[in-house]
Structure formats: C-alpha cells, structure tokens
C-alpha positions in Angstrom: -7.0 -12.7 34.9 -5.8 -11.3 38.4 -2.9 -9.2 38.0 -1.6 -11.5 41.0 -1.4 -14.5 38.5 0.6 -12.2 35.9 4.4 -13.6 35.7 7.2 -10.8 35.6 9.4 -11.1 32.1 13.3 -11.8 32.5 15.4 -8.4 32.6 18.9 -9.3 31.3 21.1 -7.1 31.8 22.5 -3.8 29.1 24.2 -5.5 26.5 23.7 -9.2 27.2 24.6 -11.2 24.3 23.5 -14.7 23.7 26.2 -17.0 22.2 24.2 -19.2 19.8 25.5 -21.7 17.4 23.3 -22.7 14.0 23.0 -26.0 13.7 25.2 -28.0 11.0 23.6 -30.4 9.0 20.9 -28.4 8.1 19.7 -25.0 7.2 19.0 -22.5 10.1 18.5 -19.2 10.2 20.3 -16.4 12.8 16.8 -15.8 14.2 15.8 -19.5 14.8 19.3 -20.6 16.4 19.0 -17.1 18.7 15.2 -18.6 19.8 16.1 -22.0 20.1 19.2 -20.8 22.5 17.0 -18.2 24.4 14.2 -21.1 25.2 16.9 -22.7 26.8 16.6 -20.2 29.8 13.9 -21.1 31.8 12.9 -18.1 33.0 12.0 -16.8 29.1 10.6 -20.3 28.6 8.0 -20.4 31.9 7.4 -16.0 30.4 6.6 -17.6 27.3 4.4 -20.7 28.1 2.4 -17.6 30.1 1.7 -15.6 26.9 1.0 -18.7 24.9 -1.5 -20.1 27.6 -2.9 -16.4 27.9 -3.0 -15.8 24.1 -4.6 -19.4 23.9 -7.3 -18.6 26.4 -8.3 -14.6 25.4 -8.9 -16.6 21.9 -11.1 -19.1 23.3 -12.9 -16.1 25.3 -13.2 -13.8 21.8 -15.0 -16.1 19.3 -19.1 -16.9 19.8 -19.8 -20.8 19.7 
C-alpha cells in the first residue's frame, strides 16, 4: 500500500457530541445507536470501508495457501 492511497480519518471538532436516538421497538444498546448514527457521516463511513478493505486484504496477505 502507497501512503498516497492512505485516506485521512474525520477530525470533529473538541467536544462534538453526536445526538443519537435508540431505536424503539427493540433492544439497543448506547454503543450500537452511537455507531449506527456515526456511519451515517460519510466521511467515517468511506474511513471505515478503508480499514475494512485494508484489514480484509493484510489478512488475505498473512495466511500461506
């Protein structure tokens, strides 16, 4: 990987706070309403399809066939 190809993460600013709701008919914790409302942002989204695809692919790399 080129550092070229490496995507800069989302700075929010000091004390940015994300107004999440949990969802009602079922059970949902703090954590998973605060991730479901931050994937929503599509800069943190495209930041973390990067580490997912990057994670994915120094897997792949790692293990002998």
């Amino acid at each position: 990987m080129k550092f070229k190809d490496i995507l800069k993460s989302p700075i929010f600013p000091l004390g940015h706070r994300w107004d999440f709701v949990k969802r009602k008919n079922q059970y949902e914790s703090d954590v998973t309403a605060l991730v479901r409302k931050m994937l929503e942002n599509e800069s943190i989204q495209a930041d973390q399809r990067f580490a997912w695809e990057r994670w994915r692919a120094e897997d792949r790399l790692t293990k002998r066939p």
